[in-house]
N, C-alpha and C positions, 0 to 999 in steps of 0.2 A: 719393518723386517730388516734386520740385518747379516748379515753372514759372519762366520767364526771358524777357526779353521779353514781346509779345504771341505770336509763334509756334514758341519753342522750350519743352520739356522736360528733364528731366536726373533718372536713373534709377541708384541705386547696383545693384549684383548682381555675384554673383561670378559668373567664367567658368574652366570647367576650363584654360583656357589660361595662365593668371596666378594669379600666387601671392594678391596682395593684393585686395581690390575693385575694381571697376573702374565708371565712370560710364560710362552710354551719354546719347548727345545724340539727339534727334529735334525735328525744324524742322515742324511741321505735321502729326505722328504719320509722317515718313519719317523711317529710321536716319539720322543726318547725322555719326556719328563718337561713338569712344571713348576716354574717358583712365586713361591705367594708370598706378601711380607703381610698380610692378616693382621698380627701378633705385632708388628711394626719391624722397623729394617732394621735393626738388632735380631730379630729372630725371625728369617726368614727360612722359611720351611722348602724341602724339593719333594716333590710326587716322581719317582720313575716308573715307567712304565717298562711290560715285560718288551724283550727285545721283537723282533718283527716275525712274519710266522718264516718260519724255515732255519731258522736261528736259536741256538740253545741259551746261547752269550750277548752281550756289548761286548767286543774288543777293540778299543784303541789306548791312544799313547795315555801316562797319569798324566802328563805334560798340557797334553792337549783338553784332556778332562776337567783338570783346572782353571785353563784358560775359559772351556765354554763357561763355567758355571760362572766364577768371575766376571766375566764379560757380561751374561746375562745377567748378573745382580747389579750391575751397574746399568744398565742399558734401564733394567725396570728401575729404578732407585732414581734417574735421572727424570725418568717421567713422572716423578710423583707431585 
């Protein structure tokens, strides 16, 4: 596990669903989304997930939104 930001994490594990490992994202310990590279790491795909109950939206920085995802494509892409 590593942390990203001040309120995200990012989690390798594999899922019976996918061949390869996959990263799970969490924003504040809520699921916030998954990246699989399946398809290979040219074409890694993201699963989001709806935001938490009491919440209509995600809002944070694009800044920050590009970092997590970045960061977790690498962090999984490292493990392969």
């Amino acid at each position: 596990m590593i942390e990203i930001e001040k309120n995200f994490t990012v989690k390798l594990c594999s899922d019976c669903d996918f061949k390869e490992l996959v990263a799970d994202i969490y924003w504040k310990d809520h699921p916030f989304g998954m990246l699989n590279y399946d398809k290979g790491p040219e074409n890694i795909e993201i699963e989001i997930y709806p935001p938490p109950e009491g919440h209509v939206s995600w809002n944070f920085s694009l800044k920050e939104y590009i970092n997590v995802l970045e960061t977790a494509k690498n962090y999984l892409l490292e493990k392969e």
